[in-house]
LUMDO-810322 format. One record per residue (C-alpha): residue number from 1; x, y, z. Coordinates in steps of 0.05 Angstrom, whole numbers. Each point is the difference from the previous one (the first is absolute). Layout:
# residues N
<seq = NUM east = X north = Y up = Z>
...
//
This chain:
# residues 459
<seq = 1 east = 0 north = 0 up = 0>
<seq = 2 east = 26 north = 65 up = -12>
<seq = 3 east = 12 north = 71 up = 39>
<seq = 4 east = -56 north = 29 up = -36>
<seq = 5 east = -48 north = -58 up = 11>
<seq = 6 east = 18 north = -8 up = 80>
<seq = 7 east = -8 north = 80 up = 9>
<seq = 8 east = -58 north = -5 up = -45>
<seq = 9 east = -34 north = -52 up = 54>
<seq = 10 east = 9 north = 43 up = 56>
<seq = 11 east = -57 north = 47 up = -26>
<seq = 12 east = -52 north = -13 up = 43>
<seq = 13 east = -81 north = 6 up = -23>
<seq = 14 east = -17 north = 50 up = 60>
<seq = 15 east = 43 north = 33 up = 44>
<seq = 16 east = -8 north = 24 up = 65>
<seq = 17 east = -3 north = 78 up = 9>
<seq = 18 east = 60 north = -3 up = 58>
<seq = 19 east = 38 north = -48 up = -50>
<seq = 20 east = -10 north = 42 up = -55>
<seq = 21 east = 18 north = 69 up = 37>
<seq = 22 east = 63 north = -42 up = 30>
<seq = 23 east = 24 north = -21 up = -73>
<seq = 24 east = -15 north = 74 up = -16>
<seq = 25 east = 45 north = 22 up = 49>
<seq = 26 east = 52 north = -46 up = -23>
<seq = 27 east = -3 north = 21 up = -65>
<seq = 28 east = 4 north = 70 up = 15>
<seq = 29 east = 66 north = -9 up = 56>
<seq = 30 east = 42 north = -43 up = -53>
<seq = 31 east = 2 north = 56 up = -44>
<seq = 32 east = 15 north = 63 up = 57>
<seq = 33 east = 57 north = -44 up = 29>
<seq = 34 east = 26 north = -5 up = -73>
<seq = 35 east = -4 north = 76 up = -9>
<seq = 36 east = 28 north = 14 up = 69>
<seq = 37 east = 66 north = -43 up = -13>
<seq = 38 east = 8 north = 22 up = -79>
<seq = 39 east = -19 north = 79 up = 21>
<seq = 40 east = 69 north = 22 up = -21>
<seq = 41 east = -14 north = -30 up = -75>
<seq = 42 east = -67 north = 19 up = 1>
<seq = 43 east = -27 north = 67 up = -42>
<seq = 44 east = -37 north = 47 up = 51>
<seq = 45 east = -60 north = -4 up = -42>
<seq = 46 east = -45 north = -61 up = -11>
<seq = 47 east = -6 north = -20 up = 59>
<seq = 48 east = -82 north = -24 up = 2>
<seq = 49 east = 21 north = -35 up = -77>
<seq = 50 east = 45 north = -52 up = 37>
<seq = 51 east = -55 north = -26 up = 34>
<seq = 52 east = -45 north = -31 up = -58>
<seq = 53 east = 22 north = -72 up = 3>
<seq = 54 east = -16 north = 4 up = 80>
<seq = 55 east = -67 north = 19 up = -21>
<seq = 56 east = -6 north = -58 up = -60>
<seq = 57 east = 18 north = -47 up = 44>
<seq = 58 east = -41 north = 15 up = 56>
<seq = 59 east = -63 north = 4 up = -48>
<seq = 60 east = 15 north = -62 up = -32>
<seq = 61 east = 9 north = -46 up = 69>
<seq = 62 east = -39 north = 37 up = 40>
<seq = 63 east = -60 north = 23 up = -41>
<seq = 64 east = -22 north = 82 up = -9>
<seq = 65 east = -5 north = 7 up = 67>
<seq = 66 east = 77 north = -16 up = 11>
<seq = 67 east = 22 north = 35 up = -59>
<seq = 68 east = -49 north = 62 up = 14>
<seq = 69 east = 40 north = -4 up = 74>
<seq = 70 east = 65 north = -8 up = -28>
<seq = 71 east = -10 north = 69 up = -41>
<seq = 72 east = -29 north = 38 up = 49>
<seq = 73 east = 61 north = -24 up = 49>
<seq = 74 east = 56 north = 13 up = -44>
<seq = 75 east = -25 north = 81 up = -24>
<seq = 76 east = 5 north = 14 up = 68>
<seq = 77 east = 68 north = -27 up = 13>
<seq = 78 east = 26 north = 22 up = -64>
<seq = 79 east = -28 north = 77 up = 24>
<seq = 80 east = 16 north = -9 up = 65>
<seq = 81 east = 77 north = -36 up = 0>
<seq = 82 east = 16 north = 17 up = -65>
<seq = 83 east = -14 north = 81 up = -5>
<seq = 84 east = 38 north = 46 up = 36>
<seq = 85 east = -6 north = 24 up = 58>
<seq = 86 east = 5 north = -71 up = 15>
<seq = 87 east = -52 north = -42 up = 43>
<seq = 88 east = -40 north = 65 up = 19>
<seq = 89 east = -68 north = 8 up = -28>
<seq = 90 east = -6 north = 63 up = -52>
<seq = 91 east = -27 north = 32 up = -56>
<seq = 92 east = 35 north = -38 up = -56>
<seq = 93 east = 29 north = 38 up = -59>
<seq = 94 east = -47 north = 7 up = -59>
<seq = 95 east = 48 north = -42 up = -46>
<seq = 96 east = -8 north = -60 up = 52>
<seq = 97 east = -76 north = 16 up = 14>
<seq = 98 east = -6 north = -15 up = -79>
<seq = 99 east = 44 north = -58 up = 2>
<seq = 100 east = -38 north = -34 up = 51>
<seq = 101 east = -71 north = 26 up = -30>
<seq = 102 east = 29 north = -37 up = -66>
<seq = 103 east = 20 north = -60 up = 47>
<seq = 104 east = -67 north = -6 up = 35>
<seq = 105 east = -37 north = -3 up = -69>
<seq = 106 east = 47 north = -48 up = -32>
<seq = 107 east = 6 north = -33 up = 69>
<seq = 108 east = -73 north = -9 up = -8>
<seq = 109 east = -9 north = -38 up = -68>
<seq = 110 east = 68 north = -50 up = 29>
<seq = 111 east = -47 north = -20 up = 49>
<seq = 112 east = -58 north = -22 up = -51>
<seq = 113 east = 46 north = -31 up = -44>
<seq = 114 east = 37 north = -37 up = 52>
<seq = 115 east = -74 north = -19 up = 40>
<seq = 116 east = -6 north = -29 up = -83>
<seq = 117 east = 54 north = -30 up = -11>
<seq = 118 east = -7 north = -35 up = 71>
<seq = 119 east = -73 north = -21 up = -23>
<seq = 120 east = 27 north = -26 up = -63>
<seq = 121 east = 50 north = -44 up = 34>
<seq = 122 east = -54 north = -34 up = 45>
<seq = 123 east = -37 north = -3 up = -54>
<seq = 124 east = 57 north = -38 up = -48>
<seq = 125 east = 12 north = -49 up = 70>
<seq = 126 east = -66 north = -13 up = 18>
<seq = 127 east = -13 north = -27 up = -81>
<seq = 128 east = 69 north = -39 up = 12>
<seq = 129 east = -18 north = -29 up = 59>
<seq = 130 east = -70 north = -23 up = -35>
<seq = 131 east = 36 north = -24 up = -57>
<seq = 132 east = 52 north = -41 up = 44>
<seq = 133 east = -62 north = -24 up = 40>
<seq = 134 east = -32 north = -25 up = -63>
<seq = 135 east = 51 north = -39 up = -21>
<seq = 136 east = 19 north = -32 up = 50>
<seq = 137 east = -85 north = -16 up = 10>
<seq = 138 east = -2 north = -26 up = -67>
<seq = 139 east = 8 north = -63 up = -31>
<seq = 140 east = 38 north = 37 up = -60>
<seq = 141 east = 71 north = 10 up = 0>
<seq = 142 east = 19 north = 67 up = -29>
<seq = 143 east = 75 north = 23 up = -12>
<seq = 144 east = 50 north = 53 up = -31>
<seq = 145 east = 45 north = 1 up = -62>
<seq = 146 east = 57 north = 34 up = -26>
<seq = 147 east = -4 north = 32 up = -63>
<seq = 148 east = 39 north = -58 up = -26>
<seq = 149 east = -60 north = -58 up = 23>
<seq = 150 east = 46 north = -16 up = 71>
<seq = 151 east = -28 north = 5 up = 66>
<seq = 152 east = 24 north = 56 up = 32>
<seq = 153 east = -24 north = -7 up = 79>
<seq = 154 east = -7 north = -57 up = 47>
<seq = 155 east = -73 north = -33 up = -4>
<seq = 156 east = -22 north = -43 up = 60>
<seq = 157 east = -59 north = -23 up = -27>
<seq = 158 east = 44 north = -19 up = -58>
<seq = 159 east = 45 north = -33 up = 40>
<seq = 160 east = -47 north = -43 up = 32>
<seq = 161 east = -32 north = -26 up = -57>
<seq = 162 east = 67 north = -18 up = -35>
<seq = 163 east = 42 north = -14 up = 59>
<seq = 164 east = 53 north = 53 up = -32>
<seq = 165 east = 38 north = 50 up = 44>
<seq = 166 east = 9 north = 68 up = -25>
<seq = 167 east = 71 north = -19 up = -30>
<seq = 168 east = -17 north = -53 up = -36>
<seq = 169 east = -67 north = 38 up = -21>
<seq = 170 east = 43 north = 61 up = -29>
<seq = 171 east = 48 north = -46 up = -34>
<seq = 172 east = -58 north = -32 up = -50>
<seq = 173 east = -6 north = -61 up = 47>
<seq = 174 east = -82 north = 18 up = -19>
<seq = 175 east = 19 north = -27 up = -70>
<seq = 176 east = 20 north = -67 up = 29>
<seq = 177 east = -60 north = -17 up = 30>
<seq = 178 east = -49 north = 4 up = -60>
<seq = 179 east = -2 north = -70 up = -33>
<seq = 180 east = 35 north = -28 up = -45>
<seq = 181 east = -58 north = 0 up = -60>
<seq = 182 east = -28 north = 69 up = 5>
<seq = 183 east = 76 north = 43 up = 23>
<seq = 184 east = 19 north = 8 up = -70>
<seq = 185 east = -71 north = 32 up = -30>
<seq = 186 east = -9 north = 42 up = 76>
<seq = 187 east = 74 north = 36 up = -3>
<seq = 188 east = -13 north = 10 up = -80>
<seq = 189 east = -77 north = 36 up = 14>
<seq = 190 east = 41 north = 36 up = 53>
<seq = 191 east = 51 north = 31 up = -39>
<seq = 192 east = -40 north = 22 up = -56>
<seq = 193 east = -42 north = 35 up = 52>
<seq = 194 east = 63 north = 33 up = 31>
<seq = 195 east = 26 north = 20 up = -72>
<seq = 196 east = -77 north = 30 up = -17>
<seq = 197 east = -11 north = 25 up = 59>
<seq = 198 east = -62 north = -24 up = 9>
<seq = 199 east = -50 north = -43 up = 37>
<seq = 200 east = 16 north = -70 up = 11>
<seq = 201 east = -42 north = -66 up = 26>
<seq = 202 east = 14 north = -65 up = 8>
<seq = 203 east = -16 north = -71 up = 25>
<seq = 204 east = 46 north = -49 up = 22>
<seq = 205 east = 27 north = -59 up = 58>
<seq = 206 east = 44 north = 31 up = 57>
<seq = 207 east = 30 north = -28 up = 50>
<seq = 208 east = -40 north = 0 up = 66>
<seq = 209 east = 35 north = -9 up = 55>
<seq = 210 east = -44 north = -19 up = 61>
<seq = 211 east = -29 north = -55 up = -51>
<seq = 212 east = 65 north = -19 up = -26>
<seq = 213 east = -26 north = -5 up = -76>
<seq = 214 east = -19 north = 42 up = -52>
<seq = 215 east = -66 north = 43 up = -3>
<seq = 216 east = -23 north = 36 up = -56>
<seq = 217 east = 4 north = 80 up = 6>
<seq = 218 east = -27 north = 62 up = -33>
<seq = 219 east = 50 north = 56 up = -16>
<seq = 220 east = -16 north = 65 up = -15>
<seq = 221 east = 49 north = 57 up = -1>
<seq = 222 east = -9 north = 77 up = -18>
<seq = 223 east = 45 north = 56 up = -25>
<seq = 224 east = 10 north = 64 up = 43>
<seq = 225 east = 25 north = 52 up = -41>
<seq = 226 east = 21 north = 70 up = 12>
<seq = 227 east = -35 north = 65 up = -24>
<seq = 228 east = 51 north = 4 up = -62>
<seq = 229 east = -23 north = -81 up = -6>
<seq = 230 east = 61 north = -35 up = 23>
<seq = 231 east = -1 north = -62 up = 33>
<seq = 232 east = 7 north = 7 up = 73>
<seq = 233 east = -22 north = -69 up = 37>
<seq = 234 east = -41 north = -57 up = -11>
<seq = 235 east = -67 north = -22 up = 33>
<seq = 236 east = -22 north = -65 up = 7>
<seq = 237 east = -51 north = -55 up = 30>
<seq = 238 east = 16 north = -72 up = 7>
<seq = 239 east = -68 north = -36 up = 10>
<seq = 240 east = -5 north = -77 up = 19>
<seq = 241 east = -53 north = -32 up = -43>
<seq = 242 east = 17 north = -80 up = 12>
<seq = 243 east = -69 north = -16 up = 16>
<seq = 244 east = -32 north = 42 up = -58>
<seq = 245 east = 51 north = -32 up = -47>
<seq = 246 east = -8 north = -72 up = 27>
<seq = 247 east = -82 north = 14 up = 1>
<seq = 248 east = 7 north = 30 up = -74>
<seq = 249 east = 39 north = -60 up = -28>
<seq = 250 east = -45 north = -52 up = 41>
<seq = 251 east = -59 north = 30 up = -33>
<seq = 252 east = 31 north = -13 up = -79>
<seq = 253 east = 6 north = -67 up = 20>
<seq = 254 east = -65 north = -15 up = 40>
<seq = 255 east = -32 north = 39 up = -73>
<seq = 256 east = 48 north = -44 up = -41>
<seq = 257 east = -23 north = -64 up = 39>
<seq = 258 east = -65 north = 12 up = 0>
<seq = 259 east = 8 north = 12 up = -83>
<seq = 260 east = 34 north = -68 up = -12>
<seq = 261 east = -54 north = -43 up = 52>
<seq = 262 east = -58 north = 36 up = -41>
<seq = 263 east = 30 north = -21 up = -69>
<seq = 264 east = 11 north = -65 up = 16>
<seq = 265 east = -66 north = -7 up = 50>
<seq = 266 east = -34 north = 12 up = -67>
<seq = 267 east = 38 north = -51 up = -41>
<seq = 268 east = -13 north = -54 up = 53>
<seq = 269 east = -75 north = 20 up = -7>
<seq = 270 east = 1 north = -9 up = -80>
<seq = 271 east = 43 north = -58 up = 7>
<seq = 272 east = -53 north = -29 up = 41>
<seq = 273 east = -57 north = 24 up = -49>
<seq = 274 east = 40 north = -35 up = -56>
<seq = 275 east = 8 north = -64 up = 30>
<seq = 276 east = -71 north = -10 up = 32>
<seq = 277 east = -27 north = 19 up = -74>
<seq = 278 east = 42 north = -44 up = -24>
<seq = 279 east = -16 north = -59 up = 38>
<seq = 280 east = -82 north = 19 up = 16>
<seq = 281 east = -57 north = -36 up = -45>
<seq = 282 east = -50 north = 46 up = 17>
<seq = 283 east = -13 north = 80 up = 22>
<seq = 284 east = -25 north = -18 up = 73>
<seq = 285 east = 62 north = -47 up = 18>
<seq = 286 east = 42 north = 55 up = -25>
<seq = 287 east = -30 north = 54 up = 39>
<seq = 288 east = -3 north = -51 up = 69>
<seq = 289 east = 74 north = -26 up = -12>
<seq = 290 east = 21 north = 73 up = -24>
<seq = 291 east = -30 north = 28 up = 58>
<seq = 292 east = 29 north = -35 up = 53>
<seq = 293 east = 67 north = -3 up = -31>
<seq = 294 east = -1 north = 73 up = 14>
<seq = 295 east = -33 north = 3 up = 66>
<seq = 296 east = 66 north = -44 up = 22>
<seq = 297 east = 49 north = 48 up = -33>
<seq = 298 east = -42 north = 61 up = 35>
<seq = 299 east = 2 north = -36 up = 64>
<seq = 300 east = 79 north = -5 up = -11>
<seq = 301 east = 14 north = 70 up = -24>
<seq = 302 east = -37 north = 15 up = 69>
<seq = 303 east = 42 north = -34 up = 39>
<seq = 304 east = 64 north = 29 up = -31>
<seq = 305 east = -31 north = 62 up = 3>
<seq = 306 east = -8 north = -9 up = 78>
<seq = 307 east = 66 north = -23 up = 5>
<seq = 308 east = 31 north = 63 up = -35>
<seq = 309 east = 20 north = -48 up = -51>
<seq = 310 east = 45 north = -39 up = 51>
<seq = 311 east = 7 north = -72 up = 17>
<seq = 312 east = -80 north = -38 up = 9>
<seq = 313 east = 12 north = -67 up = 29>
<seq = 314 east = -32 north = -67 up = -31>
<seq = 315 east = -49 north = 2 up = 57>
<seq = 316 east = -38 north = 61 up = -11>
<seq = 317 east = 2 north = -11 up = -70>
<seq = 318 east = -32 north = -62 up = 3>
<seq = 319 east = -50 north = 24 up = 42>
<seq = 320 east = -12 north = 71 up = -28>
<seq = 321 east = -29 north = -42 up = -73>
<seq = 322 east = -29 north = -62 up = 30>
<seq = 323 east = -40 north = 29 up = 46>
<seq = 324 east = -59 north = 5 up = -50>
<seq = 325 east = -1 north = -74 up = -2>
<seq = 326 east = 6 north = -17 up = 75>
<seq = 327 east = -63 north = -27 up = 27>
<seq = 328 east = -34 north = 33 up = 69>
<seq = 329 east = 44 north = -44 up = 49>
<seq = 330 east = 66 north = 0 up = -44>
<seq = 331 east = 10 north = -75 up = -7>
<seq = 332 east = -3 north = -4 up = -66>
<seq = 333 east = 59 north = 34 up = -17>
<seq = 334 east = 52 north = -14 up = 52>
<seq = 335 east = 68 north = 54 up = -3>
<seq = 336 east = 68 north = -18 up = 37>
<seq = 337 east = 72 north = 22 up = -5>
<seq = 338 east = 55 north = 39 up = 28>
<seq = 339 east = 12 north = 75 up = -18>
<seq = 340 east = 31 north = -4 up = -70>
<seq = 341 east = 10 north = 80 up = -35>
<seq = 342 east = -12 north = 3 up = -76>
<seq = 343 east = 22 north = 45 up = -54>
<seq = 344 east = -57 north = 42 up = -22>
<seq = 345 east = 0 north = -37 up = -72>
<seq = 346 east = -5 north = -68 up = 38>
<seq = 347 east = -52 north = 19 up = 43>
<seq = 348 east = -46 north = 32 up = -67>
<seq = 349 east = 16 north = -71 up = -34>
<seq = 350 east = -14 north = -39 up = 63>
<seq = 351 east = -66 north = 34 up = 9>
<seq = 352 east = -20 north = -16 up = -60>
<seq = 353 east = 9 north = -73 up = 5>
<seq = 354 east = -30 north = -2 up = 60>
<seq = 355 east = -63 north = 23 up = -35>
<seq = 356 east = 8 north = -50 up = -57>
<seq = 357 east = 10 north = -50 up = 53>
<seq = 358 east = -58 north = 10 up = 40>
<seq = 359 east = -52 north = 13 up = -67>
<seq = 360 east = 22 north = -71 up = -28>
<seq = 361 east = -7 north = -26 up = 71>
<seq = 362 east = -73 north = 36 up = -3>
<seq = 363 east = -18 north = -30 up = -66>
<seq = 364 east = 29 north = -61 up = -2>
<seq = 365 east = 43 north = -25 up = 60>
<seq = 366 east = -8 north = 3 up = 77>
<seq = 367 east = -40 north = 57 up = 11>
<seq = 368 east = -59 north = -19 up = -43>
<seq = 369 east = -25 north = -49 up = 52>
<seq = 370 east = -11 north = 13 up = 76>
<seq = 371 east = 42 north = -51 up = 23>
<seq = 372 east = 61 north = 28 up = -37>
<seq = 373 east = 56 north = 29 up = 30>
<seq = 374 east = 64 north = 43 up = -29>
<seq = 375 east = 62 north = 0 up = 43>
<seq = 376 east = 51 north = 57 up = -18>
<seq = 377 east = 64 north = -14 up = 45>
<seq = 378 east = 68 north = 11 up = -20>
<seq = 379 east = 75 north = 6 up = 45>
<seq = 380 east = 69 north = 24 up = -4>
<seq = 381 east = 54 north = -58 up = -5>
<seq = 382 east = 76 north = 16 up = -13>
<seq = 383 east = -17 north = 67 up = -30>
<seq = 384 east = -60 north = -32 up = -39>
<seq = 385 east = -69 north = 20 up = -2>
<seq = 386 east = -45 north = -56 up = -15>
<seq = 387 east = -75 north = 19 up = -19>
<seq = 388 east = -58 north = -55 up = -3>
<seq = 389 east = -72 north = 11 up = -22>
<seq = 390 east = -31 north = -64 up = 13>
<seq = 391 east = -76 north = -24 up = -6>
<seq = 392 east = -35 north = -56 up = 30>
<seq = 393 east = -67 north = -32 up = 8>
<seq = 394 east = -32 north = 35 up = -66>
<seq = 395 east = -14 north = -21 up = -72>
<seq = 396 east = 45 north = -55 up = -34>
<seq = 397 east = 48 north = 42 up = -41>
<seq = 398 east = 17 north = -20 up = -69>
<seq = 399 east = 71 north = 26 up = -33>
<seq = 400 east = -32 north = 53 up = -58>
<seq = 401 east = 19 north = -17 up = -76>
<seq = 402 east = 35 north = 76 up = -5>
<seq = 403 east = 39 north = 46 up = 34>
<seq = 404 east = -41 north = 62 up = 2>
<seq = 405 east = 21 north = 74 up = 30>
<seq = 406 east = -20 north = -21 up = 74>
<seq = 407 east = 54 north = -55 up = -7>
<seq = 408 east = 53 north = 54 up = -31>
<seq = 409 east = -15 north = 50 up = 53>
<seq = 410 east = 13 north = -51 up = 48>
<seq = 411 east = 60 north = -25 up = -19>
<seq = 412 east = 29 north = 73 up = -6>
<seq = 413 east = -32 north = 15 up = 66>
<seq = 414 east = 79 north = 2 up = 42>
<seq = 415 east = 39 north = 18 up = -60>
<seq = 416 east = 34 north = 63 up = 18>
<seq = 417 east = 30 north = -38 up = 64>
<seq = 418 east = 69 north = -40 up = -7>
<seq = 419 east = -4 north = -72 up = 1>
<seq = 420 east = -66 north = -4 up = -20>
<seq = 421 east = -48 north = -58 up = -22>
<seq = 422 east = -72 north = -16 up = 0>
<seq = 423 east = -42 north = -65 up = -11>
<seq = 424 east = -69 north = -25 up = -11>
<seq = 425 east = -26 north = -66 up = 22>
<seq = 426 east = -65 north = -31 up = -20>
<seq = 427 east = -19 north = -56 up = 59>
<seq = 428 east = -57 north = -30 up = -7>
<seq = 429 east = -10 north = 19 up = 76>
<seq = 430 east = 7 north = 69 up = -13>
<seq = 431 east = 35 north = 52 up = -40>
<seq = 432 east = 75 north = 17 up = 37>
<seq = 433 east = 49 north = 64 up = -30>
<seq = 434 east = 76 north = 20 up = 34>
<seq = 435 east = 33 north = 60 up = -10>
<seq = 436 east = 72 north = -2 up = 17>
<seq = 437 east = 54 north = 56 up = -1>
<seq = 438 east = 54 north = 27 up = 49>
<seq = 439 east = -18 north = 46 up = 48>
<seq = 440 east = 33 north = 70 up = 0>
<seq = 441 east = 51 north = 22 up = 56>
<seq = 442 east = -28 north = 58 up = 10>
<seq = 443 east = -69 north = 22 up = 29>
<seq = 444 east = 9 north = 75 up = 1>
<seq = 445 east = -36 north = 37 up = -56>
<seq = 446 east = 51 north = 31 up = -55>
<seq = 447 east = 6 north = 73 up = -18>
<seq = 448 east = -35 north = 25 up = -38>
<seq = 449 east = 38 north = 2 up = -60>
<seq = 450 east = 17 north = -74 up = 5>
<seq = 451 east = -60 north = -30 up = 4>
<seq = 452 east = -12 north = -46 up = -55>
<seq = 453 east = -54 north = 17 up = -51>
<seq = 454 east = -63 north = -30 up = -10>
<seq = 455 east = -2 north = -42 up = -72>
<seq = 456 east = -55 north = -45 up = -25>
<seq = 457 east = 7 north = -72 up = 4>
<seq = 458 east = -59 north = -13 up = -41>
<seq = 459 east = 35 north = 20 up = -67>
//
C-alpha cells in the first residue's frame, strides 16, 4: 500500500468539532514555527500567504469547520506575530489590511474546495470499499491486466481458485493451468484482443484447485483506455460455469438419445407390422396378434422409461408383460429367479418373447385349459444365466410344419448378450424354451453416452 493510500485512509467520514479545531490548530502551529526559525530568509511581506496549505489541509481532514478554524486562527497570528509592533494588538497598515481582506476571501473558497475534495475522497473509498465487498461476496472472480494482457496485482480470490501465489501468478503460471485442448485457441483469442484492443470472451477448463480437476470457466476481459484512447489496464471476469456446461452437454445427449430410441422404436414397430402381415391369414388375427405384440413392446419401453433407460432385471420384466395373462390367484403363471440386470435391447427383445410365449401358451399350449400351468424359472451358474419357460398339464403339443416369425423372434430373443443360445422343445407333456447367455459383470447403469442402442431384432 502506498503513502498516499495509508494517509488517504486516515480521513475519517465525520469528525468531531474538538478533533477538528485540534487538527486546525496543528495545522496552523507547523507553519508559525516554520516562519519563526526561517524569519531571517523570510520577505517581511506575505506573511498571511504562507499559511494556505495549513488551511487545505485542515479543510480536507477535518471538514469546513476545521479549515474555516484554521483561517480564522492563522489571520490573527499572522497580524498579530507577524506585523510590527510585534504581539501587541493594533490598527494594521492598510497594505496588510488588504492582504488579509484578499486572504480571507481566497481563504474562504480553500475551504469549499478542500470540504470537496474531502467529500470526493469518501466518496471514491466508500465505492472502493463496495466494490472490494462485492467481490469478495460474489461467486465471480474479477482481476486486473497490464496493458500487455499480464496480471498486474495480487488476486486472492484468484489464488484460491488456482492454488497460485502472486509470483507464480505474475510470471504466466495462469497459462499453465488451462488444459491442454483448449490453451492454444484461449492465448490466440487473447492476443488478438490485446493487439485490437477490444472486447474479449471466452470459454474454457481451468484448473480448480480445491477440486483438484479441471472446471470449465467464462472469461471476459475489457479495455480501459485513456481520454486520448490509449490502453491503460485490462478488466476482466472469470465465471465458473461447470454445472451449466455439464447440464448443456447432458442435454445434447439426453435429445440425441431420445432421437436414436425413437428411430429405431419405430422400426421395431414396422418390423413387427411386416412380420405379423406376413405370417396372418386373415384381418382380425392380424389386428389381435399385432395388437398385443405392441402392447408387450409398450409395456417394455415403460419399464425402461422408469428405469431412466438403466438396467430392468428378468424379474420385473417377466412380470410387467405377463401380468395380463395371470389368473386372480397367480398360479397359473408361476415367476422365480435371482436378480439378473439386462441391457435395454435385451430386455425390449425379452419382452417380446415373453408375449409370444404366453399367446401360443393361450391358444394352444398350457394356458388354454384350467389345469395348465407355465413355470418361468431361470439361475445364475459359473457366470451363466439359464432361462426356462416350461408348460405342463395343458393341450398335447404337436411340433408345427414351419418356422414362422414367433419362432424367429424367439430364437433372437438374448442375441445382443455374449454367449448366447436359445432352444425350443416340443414334449408332448408340454411346450419347454431356455435362454442361455453370460451374465454381465456389471450391474450399474452406463453413462449416458455408452448405453447401447436400441435395434430391431425382428428384421
Amino acid at each position: 500500500m502506498s503513502l498516499s493510500e495509508v494517509l488517504l485512509g486516515t480521513i475519517r467520514p465525520k469528525t468531531r468539532f474538538w478533533r477538528g479545531q485540534l487538527l486546525a490548530l496543528i495545522c496552523v502551529a507547523i507553519p508559525t514555527l516554520v516562519k519563526i526559525g526561517l524569519a531571517p530568509l523570510l520577505p517581511d511581506r506575505g506573511q498571511v500567504v504562507f499559511y494556505f496549505p495549513a488551511v487545505i489541509v485542515a479543510a480536507v481532514w477535518g471538514g469546513a469547520r476545521a479549515g474555516a478554524a484554521a483561517l480564522a486562527l492563522s489571520s490573527l497570528i499572522a497580524w498579530y506575530a507577524f506585523v510590527p509592533p510585534y504581539f501587541s494588538l493594533h490598527a494594521p497598515p492598510r497594505s496588510f489590511a488588504i492582504l488579509l481582506g484578499g486572504y480571507l476571501l481566497s481563504g474562504g473558497f480553500v475551504v469549499l474546495a478542500g470540504a470537496m475534495l474531502r467529500s470526493a475522497l469518501l466518496s471514491a473509498r466508500r465505492a472502493q470499499a463496495r466494490y472490494e465487498a462485492l467481490v469478495e461476496a460474489a461467486t465471480t472472480v474479477t482481476f486486473r491486466m497490464d496493458s500487455d494482457g499480464e496480471f498486474s496485482e495480487s488476486n486472492q480470490a484468484w489464488s484460491d481458485y488456482t492454488g497460485l501465489d502472486w509470483r507464480q501468478q505474475r510470471d504466466g503460471g495462469w497459462r499453465e493451468q488451462i488444459h491442454p485442448d483448449d490453451r492454444q485457441r484461449v492465448l490466440a483469442q487473447m492476443s488478438a484482443a490485446v493487439s485490437a484492443r477490444r472486447p474479449c470472451r471466452v470459454e474454457f477448463r481451468h484448473w480448480h484447485a480445491p477440486t483438484n480437476a479441471y472446471r470449465w470457466v467464462s472469461w471476459q476481459t475489457a479495455p480501459i483506455l485513456d481520454d486520448d484512447g490509449a490502453l491503460v489496464e485490462w478488466m476482466g471476469a472469470s465465471m465458473d460455469i461447470h454445472e451449466q456446461r455439464i447440464a448443456q452437454e447432458l442435454e445434447a445427449n439426453l435429445l440425441h438419445e431420445l432421437q436414436h430410441r425413437v428411430k429405431n422404436s419405430l422400426a421395431v414397430i414396422r418390423a413387427l407390422c411386416d412380420q405379423t402381415a406376413r405370417h396372418s391369414t386373415t384381418l382380425n388375427g392380424f389386428v389381435d396378434t399385432y395388437n398385443g405384440r405392441l402392447s408387450a413392446l409398450s409395456e417394455a419401453q415403460g419399464l425402461l422409461t422408469d428405469k431412466s433407460w438403466g438396467l430392468a432385471t428378468i424379474d420385473e420384466v417377466a412380470r410387467t408383460v405377463l401380468r395380463a395373462f395371470m389368473d386372480e390367484d397367480a398360479q397359473a403363471i408361476r415367476i422365480d429367479g435371482p436378480p439378473v440386470p439386462l441391457k435395454p435391447t435385451t430386455t425390449t427383445n425379452l419382452a417380446l418373447a415373453f408375449h409370444e410365449l404366453a399367446t401360443n401358451a393361450s391358444k394352444h399350449g398350457a394356458l388354454a385349459s384350467p389345469e395348465g400351468r407355465v413355470d418361468v424359472h431361470w439361475s445364475v451358474t459359473d457366470g451363466m444365466v439359464e432361462l426356462d419357460w416350461i408348460e405342463s398339464g395343458g393341450r398335447k403339443v404337436e411340433t408345427p410344419s414351419r418356422a414362422g416369425f414367433g419362432s424367429r423372434l424367439l430364437g433372437r430373443a438374448v442375441a445382443h448378450e455374449p454367449d448366447s443360445s436359445t432352444r425350443m422343445e416340443f414334449d408332448a407333456d408340454g411346450f419347454r424354451y431356455r435362454a442361455c447367455w453370460r451374465a454381465a459383470a456389471e450391474s450399474q447403469s452406463p453413462p449416458v453416452a455408452a448405453r447401447e442402442p436400441l435395434t430391431s431384432t425382428a428384421a
